[in-house]
mmCIF file of the N, C-alpha and C atoms, coordinates in Angstrom:
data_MODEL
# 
_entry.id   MODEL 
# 
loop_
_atom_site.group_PDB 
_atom_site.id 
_atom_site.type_symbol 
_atom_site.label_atom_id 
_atom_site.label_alt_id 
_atom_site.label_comp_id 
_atom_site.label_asym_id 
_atom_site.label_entity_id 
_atom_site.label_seq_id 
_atom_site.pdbx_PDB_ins_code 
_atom_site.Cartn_x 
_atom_site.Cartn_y 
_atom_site.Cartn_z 
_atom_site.occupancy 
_atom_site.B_iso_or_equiv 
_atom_site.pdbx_formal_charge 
_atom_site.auth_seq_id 
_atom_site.auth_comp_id 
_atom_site.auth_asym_id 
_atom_site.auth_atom_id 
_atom_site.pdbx_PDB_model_num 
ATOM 1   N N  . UNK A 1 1  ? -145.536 97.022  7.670  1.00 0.00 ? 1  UNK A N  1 
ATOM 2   C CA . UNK A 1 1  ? -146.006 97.977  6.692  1.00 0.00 ? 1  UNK A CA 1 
ATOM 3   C C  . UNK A 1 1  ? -144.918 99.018  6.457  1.00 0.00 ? 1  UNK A C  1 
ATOM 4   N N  . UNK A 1 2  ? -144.802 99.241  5.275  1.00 0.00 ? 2  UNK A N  1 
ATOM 5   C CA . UNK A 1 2  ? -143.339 100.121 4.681  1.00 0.00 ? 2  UNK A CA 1 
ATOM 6   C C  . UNK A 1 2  ? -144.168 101.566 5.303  1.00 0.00 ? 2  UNK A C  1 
ATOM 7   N N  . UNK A 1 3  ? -143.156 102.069 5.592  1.00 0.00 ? 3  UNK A N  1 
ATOM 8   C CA . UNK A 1 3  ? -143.502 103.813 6.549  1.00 0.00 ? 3  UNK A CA 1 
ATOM 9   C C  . UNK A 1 3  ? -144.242 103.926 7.721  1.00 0.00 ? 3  UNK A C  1 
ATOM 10  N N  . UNK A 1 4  ? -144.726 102.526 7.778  1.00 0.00 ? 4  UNK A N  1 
ATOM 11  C CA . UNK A 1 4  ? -145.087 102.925 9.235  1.00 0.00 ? 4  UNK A CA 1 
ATOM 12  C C  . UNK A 1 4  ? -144.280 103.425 10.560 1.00 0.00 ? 4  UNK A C  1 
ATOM 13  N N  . UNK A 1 5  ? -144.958 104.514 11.522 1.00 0.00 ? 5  UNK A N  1 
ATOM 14  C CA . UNK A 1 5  ? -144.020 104.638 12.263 1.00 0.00 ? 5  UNK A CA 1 
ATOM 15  C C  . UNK A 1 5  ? -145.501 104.462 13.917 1.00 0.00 ? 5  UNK A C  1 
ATOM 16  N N  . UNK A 1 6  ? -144.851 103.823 14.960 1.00 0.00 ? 6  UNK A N  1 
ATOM 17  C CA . UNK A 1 6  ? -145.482 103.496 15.328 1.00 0.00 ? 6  UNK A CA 1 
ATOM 18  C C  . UNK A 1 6  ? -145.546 104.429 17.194 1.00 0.00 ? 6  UNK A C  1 
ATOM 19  N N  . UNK A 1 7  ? -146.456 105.014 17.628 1.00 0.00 ? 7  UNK A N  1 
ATOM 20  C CA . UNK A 1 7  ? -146.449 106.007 18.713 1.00 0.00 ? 7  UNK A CA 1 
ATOM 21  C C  . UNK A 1 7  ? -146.768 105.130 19.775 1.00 0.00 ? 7  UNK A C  1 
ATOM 22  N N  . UNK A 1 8  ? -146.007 105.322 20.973 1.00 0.00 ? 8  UNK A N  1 
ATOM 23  C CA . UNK A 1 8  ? -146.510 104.859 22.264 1.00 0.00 ? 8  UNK A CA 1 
ATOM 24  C C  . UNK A 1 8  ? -147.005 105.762 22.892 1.00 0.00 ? 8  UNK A C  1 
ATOM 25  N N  . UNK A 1 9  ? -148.421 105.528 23.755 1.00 0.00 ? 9  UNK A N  1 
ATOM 26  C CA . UNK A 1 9  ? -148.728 106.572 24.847 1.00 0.00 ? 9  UNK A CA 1 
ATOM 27  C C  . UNK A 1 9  ? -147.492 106.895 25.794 1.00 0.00 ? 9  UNK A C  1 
ATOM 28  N N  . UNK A 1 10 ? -147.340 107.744 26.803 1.00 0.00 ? 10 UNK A N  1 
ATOM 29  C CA . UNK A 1 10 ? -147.101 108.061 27.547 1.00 0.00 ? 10 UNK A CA 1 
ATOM 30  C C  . UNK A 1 10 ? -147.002 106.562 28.727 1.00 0.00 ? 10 UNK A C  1 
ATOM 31  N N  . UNK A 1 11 ? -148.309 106.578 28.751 1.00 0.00 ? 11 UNK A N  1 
ATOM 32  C CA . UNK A 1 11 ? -147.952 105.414 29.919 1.00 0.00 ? 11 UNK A CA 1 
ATOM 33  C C  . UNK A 1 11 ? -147.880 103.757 29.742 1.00 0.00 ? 11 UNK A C  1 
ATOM 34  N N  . UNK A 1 12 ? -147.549 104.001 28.708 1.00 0.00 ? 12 UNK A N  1 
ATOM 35  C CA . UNK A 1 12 ? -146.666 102.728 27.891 1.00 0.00 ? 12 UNK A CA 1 
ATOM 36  C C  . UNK A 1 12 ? -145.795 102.236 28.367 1.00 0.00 ? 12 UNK A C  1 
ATOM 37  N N  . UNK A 1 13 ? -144.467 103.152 28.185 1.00 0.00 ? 13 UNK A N  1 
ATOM 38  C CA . UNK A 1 13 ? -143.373 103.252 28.867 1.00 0.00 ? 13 UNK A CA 1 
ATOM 39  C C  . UNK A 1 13 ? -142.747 103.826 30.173 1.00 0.00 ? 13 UNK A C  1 
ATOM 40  N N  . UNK A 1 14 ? -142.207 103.609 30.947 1.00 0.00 ? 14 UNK A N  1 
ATOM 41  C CA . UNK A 1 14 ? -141.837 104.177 32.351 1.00 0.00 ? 14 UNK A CA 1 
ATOM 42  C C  . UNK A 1 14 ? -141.298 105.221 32.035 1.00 0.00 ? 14 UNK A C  1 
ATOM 43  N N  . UNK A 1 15 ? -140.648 105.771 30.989 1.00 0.00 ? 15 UNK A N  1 
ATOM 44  C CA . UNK A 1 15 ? -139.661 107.136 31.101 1.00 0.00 ? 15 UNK A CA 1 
ATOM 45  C C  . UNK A 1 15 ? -139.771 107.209 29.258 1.00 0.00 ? 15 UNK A C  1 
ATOM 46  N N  . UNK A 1 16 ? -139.467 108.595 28.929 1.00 0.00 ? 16 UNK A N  1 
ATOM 47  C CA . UNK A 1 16 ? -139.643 108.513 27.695 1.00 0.00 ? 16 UNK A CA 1 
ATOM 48  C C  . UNK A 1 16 ? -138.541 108.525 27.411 1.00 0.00 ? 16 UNK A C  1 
ATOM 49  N N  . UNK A 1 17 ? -138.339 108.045 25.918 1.00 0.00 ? 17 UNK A N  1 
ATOM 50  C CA . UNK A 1 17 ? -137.100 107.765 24.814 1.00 0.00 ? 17 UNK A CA 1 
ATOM 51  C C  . UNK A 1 17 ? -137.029 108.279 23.804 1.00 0.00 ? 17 UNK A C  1 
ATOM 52  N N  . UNK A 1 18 ? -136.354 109.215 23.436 1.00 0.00 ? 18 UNK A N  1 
ATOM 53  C CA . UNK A 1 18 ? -136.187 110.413 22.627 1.00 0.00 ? 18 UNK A CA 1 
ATOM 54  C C  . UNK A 1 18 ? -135.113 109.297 21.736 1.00 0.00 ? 18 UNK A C  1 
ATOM 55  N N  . UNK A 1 19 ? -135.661 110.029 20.432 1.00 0.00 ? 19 UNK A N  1 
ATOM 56  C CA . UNK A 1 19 ? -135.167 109.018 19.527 1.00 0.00 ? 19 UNK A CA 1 
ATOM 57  C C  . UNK A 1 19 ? -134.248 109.906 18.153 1.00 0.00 ? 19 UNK A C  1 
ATOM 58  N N  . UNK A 1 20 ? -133.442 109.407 17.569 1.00 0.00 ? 20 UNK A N  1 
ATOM 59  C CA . UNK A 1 20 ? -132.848 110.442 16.254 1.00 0.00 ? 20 UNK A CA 1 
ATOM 60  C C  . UNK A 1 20 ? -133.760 110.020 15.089 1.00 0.00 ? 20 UNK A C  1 
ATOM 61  N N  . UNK A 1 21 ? -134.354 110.807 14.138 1.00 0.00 ? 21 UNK A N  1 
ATOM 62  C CA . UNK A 1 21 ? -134.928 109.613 12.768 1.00 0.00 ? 21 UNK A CA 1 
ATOM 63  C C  . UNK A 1 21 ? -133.989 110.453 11.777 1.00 0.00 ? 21 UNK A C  1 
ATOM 64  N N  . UNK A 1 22 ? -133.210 110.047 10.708 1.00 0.00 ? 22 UNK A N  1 
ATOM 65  C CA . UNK A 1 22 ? -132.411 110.537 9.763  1.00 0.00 ? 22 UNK A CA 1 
ATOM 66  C C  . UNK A 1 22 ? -133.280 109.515 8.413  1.00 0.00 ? 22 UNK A C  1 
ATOM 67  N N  . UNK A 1 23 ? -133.757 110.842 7.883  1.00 0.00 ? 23 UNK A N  1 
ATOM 68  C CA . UNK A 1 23 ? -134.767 110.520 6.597  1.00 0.00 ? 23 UNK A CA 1 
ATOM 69  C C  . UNK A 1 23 ? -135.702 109.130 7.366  1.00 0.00 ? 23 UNK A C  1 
ATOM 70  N N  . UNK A 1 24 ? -135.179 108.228 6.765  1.00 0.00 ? 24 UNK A N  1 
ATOM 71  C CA . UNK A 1 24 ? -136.275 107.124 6.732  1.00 0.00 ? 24 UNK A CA 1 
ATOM 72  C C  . UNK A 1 24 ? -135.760 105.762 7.776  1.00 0.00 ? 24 UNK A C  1 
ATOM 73  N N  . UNK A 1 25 ? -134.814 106.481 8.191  1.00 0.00 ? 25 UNK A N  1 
ATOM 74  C CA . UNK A 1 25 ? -134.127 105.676 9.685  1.00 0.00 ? 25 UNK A CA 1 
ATOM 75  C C  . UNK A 1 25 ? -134.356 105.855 11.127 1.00 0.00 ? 25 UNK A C  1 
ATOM 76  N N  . UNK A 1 26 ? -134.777 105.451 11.851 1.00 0.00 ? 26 UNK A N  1 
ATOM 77  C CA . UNK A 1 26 ? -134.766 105.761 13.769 1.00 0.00 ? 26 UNK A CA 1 
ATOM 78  C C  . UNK A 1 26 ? -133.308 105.399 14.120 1.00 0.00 ? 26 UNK A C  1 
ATOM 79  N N  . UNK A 1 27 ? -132.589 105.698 14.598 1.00 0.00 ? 27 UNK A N  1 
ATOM 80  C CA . UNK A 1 27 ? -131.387 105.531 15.603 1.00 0.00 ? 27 UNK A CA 1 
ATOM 81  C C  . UNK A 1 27 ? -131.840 105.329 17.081 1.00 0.00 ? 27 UNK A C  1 
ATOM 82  N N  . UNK A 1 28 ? -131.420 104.345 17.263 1.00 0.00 ? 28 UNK A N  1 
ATOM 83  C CA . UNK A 1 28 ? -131.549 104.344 19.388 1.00 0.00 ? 28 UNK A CA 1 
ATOM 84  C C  . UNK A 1 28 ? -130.291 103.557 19.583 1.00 0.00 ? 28 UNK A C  1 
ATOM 85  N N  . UNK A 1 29 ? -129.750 104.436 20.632 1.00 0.00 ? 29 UNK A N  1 
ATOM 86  C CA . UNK A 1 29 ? -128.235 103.905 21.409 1.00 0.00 ? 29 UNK A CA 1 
ATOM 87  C C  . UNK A 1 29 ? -128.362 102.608 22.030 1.00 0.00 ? 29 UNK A C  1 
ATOM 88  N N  . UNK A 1 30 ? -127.708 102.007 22.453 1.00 0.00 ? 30 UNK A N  1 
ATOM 89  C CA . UNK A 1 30 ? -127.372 100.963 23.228 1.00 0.00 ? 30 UNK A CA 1 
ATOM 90  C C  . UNK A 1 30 ? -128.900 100.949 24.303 1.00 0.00 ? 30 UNK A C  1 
ATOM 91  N N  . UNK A 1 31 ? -128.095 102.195 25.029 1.00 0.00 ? 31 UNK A N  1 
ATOM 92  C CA . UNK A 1 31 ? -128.779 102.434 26.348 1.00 0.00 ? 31 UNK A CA 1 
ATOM 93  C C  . UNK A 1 31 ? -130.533 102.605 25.879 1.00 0.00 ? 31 UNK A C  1 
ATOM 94  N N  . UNK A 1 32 ? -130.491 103.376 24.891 1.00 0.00 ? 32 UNK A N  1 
ATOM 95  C CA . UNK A 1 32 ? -132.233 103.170 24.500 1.00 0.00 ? 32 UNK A CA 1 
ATOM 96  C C  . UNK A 1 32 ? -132.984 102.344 24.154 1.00 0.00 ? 32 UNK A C  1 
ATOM 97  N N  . UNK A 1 33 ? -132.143 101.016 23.060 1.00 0.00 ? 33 UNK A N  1 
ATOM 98  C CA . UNK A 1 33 ? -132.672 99.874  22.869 1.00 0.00 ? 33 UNK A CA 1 
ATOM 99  C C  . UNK A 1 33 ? -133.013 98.998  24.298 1.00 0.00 ? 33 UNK A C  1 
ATOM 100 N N  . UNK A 1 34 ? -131.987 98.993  25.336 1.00 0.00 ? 34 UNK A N  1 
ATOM 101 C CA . UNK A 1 34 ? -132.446 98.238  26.385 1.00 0.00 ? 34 UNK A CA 1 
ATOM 102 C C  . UNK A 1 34 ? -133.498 99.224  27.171 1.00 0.00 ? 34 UNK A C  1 
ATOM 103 N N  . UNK A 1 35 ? -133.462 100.220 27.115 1.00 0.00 ? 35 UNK A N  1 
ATOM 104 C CA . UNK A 1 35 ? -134.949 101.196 27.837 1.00 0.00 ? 35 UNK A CA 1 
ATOM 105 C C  . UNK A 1 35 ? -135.988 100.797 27.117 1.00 0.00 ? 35 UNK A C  1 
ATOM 106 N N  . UNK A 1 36 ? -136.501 100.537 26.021 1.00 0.00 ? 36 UNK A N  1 
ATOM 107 C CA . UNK A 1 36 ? -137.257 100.492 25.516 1.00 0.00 ? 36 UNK A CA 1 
ATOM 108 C C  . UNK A 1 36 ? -137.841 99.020  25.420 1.00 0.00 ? 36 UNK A C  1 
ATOM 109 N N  . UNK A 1 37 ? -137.242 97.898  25.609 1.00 0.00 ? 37 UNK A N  1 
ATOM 110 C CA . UNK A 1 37 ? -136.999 96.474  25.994 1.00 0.00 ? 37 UNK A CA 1 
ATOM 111 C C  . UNK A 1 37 ? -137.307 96.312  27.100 1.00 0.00 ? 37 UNK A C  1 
ATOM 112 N N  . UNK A 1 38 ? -136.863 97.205  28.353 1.00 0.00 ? 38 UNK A N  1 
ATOM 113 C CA . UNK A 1 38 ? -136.648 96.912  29.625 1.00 0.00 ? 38 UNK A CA 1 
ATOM 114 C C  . UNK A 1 38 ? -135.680 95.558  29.657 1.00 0.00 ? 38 UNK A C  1 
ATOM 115 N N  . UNK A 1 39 ? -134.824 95.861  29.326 1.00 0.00 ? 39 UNK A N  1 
ATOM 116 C CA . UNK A 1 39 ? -133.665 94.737  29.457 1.00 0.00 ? 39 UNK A CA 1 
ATOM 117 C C  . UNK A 1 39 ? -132.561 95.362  29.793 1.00 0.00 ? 39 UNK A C  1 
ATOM 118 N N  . UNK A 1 40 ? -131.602 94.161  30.482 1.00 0.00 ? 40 UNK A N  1 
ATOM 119 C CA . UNK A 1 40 ? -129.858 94.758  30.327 1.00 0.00 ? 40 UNK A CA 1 
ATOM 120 C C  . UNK A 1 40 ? -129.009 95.243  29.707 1.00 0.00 ? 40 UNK A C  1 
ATOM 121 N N  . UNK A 1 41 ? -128.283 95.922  28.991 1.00 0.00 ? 41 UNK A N  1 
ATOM 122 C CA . UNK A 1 41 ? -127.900 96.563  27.776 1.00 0.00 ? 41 UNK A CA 1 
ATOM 123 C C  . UNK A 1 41 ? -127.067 95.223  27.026 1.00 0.00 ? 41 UNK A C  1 
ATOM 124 N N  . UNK A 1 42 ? -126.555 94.856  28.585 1.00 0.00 ? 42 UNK A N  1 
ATOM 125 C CA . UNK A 1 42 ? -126.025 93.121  28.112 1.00 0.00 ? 42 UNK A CA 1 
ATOM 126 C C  . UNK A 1 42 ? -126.272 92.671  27.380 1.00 0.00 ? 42 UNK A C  1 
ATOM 127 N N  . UNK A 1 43 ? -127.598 92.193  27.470 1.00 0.00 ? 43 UNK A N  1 
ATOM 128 C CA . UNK A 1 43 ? -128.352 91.229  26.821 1.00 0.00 ? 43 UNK A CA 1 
ATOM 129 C C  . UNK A 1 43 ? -128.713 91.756  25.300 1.00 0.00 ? 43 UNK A C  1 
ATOM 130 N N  . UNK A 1 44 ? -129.003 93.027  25.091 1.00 0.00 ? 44 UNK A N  1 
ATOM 131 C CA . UNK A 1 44 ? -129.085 93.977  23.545 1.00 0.00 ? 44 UNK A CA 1 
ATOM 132 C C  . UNK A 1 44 ? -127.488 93.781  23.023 1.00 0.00 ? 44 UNK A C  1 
ATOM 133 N N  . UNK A 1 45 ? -126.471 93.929  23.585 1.00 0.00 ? 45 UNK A N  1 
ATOM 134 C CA . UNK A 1 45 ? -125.112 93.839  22.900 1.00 0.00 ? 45 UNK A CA 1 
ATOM 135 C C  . UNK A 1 45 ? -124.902 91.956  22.263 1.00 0.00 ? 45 UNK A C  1 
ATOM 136 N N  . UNK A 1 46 ? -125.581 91.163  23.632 1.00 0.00 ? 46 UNK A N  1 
ATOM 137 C CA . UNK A 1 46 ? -125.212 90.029  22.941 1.00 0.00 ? 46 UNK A CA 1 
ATOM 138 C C  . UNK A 1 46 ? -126.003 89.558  21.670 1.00 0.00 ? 46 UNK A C  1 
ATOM 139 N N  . UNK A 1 47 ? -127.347 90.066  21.993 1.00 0.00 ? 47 UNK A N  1 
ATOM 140 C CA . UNK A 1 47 ? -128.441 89.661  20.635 1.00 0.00 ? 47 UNK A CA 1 
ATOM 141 C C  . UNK A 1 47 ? -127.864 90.356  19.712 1.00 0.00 ? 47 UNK A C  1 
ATOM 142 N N  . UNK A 1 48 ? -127.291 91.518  19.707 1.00 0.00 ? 48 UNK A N  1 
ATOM 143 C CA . UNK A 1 48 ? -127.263 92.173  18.374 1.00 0.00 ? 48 UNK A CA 1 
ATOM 144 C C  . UNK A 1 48 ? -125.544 91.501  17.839 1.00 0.00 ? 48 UNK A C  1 
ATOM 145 N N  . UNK A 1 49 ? -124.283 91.170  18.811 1.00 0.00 ? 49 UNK A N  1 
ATOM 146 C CA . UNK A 1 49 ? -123.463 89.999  18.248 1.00 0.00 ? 49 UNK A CA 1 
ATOM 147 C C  . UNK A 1 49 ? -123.636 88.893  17.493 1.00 0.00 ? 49 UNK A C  1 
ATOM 148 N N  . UNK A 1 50 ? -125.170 88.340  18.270 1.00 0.00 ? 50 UNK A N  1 
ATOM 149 C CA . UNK A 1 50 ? -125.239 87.095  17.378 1.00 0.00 ? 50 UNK A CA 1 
ATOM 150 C C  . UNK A 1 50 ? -126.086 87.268  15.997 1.00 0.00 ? 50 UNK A C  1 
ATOM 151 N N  . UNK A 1 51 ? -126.811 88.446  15.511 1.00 0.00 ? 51 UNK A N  1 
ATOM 152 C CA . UNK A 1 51 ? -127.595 89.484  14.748 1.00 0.00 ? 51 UNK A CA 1 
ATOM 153 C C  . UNK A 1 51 ? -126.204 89.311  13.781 1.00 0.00 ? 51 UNK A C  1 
ATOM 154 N N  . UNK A 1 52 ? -125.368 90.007  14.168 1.00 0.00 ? 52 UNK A N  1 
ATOM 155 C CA . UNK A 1 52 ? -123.971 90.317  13.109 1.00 0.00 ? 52 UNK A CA 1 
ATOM 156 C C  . UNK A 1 52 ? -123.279 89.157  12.710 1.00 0.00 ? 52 UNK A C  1 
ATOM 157 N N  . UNK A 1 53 ? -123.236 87.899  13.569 1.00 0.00 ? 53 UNK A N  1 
ATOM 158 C CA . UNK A 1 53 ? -122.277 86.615  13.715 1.00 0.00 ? 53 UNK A CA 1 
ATOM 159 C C  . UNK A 1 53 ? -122.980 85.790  12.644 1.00 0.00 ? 53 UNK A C  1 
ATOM 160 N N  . UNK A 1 54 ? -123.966 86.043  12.464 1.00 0.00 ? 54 UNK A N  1 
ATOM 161 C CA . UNK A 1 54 ? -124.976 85.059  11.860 1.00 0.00 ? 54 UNK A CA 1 
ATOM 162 C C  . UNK A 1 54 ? -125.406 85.567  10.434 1.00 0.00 ? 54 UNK A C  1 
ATOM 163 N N  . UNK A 1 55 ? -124.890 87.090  10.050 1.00 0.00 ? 55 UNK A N  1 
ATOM 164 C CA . UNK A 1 55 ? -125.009 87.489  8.449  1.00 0.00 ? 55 UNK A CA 1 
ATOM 165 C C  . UNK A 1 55 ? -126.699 88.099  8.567  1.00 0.00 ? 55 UNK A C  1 
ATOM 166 N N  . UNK A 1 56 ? -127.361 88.065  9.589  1.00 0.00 ? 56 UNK A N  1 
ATOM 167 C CA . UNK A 1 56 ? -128.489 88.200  9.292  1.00 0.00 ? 56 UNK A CA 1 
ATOM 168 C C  . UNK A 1 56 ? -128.543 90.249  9.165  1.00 0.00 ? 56 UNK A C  1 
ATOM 169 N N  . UNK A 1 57 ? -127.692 90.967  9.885  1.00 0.00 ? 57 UNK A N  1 
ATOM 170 C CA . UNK A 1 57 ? -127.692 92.075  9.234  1.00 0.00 ? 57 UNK A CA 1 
ATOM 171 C C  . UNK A 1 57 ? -126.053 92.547  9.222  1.00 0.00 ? 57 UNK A C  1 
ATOM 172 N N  . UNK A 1 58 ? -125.478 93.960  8.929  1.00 0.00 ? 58 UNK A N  1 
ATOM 173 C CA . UNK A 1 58 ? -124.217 94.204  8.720  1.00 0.00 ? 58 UNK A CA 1 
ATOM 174 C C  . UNK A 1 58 ? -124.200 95.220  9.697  1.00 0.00 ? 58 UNK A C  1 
ATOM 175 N N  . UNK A 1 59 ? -122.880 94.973  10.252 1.00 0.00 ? 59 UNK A N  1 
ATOM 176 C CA . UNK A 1 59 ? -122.436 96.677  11.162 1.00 0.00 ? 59 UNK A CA 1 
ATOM 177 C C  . UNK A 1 59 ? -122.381 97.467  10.494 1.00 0.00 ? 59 UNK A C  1 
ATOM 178 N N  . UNK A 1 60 ? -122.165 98.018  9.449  1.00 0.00 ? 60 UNK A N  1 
ATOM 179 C CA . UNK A 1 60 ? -122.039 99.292  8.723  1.00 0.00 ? 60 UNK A CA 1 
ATOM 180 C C  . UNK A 1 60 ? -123.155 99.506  7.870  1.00 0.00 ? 60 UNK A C  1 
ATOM 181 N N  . UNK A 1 61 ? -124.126 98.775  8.082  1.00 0.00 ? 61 UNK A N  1 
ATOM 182 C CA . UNK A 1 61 ? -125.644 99.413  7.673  1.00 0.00 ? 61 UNK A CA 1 
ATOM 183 C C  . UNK A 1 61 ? -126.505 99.543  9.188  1.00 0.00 ? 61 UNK A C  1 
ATOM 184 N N  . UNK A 1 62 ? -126.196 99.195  9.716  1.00 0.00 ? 62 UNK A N  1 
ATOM 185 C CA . UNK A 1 62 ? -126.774 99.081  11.509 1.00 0.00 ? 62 UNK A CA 1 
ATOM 186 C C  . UNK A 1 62 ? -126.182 100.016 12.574 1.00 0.00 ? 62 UNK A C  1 
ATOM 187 N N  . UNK A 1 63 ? -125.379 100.349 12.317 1.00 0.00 ? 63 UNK A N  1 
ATOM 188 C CA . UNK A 1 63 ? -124.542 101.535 13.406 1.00 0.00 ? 63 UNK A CA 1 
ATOM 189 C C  . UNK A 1 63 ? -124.093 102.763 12.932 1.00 0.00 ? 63 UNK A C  1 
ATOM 190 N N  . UNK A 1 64 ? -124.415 103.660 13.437 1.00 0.00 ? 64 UNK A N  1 
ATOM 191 C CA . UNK A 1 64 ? -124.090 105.037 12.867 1.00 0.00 ? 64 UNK A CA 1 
ATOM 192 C C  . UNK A 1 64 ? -122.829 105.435 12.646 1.00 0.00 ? 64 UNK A C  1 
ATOM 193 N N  . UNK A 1 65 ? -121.847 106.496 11.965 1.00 0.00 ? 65 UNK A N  1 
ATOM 194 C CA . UNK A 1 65 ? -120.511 106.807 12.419 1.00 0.00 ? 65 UNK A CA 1 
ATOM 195 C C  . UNK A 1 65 ? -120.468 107.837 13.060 1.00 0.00 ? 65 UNK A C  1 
ATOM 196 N N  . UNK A 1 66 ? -120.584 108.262 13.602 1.00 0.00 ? 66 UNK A N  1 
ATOM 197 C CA . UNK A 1 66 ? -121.035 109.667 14.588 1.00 0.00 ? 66 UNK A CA 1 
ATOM 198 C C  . UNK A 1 66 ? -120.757 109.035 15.768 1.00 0.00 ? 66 UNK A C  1 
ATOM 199 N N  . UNK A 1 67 ? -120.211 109.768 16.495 1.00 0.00 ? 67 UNK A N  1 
ATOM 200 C CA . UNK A 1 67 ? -119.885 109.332 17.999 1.00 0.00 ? 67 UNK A CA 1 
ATOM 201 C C  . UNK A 1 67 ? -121.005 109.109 19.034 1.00 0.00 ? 67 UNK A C  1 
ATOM 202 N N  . UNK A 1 68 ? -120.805 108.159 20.015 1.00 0.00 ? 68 UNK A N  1 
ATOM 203 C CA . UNK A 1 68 ? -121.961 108.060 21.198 1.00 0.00 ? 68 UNK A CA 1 
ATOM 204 C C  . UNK A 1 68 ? -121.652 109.128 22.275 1.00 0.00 ? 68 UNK A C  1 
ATOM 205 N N  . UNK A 1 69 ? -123.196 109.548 22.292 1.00 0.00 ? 69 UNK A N  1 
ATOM 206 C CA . UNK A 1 69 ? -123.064 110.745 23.315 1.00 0.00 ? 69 UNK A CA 1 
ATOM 207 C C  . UNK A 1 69 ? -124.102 109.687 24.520 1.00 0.00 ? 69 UNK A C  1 
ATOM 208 N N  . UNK A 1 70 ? -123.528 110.310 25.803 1.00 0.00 ? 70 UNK A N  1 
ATOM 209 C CA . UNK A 1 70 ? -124.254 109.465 26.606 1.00 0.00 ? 70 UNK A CA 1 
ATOM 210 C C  . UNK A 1 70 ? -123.910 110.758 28.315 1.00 0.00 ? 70 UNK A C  1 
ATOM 211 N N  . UNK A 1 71 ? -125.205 110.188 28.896 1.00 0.00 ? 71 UNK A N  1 
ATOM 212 C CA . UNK A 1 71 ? -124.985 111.174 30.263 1.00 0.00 ? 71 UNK A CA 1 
ATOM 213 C C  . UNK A 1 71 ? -124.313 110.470 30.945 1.00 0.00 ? 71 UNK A C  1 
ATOM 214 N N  . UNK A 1 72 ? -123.335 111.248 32.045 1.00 0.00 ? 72 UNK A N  1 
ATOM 215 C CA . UNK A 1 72 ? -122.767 110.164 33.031 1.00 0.00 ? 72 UNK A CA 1 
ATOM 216 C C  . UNK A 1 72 ? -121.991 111.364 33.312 1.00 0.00 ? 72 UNK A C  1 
ATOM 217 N N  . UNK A 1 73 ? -122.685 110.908 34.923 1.00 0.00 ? 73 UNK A N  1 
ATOM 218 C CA . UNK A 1 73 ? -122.526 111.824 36.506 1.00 0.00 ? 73 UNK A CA 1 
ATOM 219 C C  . UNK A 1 73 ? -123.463 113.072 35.804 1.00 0.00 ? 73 UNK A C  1 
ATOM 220 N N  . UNK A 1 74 ? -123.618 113.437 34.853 1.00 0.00 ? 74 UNK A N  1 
ATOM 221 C CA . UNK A 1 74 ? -123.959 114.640 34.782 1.00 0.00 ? 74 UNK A CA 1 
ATOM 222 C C  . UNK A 1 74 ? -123.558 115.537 33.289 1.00 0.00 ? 74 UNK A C  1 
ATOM 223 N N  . UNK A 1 75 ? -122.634 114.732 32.961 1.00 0.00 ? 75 UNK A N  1 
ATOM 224 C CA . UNK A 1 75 ? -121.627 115.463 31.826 1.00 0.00 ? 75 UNK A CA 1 
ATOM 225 C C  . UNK A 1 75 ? -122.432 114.613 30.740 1.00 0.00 ? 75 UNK A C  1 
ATOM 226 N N  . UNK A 1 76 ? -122.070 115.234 29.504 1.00 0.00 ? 76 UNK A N  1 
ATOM 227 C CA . UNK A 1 76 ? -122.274 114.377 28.370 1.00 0.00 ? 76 UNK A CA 1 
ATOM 228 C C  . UNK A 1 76 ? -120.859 113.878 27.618 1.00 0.00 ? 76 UNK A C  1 
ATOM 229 N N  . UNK A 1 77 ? -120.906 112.523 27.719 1.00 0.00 ? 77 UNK A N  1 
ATOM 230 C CA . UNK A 1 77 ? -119.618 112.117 27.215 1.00 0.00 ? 77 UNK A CA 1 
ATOM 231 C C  . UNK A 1 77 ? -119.963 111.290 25.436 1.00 0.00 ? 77 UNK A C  1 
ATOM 232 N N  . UNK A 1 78 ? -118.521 111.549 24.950 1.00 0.00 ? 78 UNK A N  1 
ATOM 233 C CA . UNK A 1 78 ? -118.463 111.049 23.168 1.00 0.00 ? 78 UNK A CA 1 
ATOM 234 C C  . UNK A 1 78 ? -117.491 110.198 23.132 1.00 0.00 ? 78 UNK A C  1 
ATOM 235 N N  . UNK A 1 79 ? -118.140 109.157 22.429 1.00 0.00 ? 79 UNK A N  1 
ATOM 236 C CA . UNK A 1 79 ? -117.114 108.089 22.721 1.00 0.00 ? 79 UNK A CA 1 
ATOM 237 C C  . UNK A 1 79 ? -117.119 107.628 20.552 1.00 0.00 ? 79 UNK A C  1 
# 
């Protein structure tokens, strides 16, 4: 359904996932798509390779240009 946006309880998920929405888009990092999966981030990088390999969507409508911010040790790093 066009606009739907869809809420999980609380105890849905093990930890919550804070998400970006820009107008009529959600953004989730690497690391959030596999939180939200409960999967390896591995396994989200290779599905979304074969996603791109296969024409079925484009990197530059699928990935943001804005840098990845991510925690680690403590710091927030931009990559």
């Amino acid at each position: 359904m066009k606009d739907e946006i869809i809420l999980y309880a609380p105890n849905e998920l093990a930890e919550h996932i804070e998400v970006r929405i820009d107008e009529e888009t959600v953004w989730l990092s690497l690391n959030q798509i596999a939180q939200l999966f409960d999967r390896d981030k591995s396994v989200i990088s290779r599905h979304l390779r074969n996603i791109y390999k296969e024409g079925e969507l484009t990197i530059e409508a699928t990935v943001a240009k804005n840098a990845t911010v991510q925690i680690e040790a403590g710091r927030k790093i931009k990559r």
